[in-house]
N, C-alpha and C positions, 0 to 999 in steps of 0.2 A: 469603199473605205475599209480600211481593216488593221489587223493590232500586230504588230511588231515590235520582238524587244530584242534590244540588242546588249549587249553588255562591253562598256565604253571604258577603255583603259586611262582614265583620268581622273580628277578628283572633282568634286562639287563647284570648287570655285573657279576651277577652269572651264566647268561645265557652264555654269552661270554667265561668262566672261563671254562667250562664244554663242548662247542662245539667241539673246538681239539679232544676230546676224540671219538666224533660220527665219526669223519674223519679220524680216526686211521689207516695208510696204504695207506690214498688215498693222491693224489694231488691233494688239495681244493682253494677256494682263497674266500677270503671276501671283499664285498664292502657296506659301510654303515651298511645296515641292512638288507642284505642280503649275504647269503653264497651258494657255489654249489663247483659242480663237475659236469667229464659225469653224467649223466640220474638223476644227481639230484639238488632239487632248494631248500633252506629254507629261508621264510623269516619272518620278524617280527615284534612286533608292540607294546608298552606300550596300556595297555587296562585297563579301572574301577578297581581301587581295589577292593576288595574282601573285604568283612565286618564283623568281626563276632562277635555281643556282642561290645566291645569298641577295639579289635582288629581291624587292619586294614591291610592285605594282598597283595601284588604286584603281578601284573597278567601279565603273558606278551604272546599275541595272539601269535602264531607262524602254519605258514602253510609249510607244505610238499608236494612238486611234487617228489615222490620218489616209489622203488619198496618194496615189502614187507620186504625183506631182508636188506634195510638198517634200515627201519624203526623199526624194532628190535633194532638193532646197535644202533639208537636215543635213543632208551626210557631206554637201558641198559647203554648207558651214562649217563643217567640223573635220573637213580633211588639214590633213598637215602637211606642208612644205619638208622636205630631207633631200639629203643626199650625203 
């Protein structure tokens, strides 16, 4: 297990919206701004928006104490559909 942070171009409540899904099958619990399970911790934090041109971006820091295998599970929750 080990800690990974990433910094997530979205806002809190889109983060929140999209978490259940990382947790799919498990029994999780959330407190503030923080979430877990066994063997694993996320937590998280509004961080500098993101700037680009006159656009202006929502960042939200988030760190993983987690095994490789859920970390998967995370990032396939929270990929996006485009084209």
């Amino acid at each position: 297990m080990s800690l990974h942070v990433k910094d997530m171009g979205l806002d809190e409540a889109e983060f929140l919206r999209c978490l259940p899904q990382a947790f799919t099958g498990l029994e999780w619990r959330r407190d503030g701004r923080r979430a877990w399970t066994e063997g694993v911790e996320i937590t998280w934090e509004p961080a500098p928006p993101r700037r680009i041109a006159l656009l202006e971006l929502p960042v939200l820091r988030v760190s993983l104490q987690a095994p490789e295998a859920f970390l998967r599970r995370f990032d396939h929750a929270f990929q996006r559909g485009g084209g």
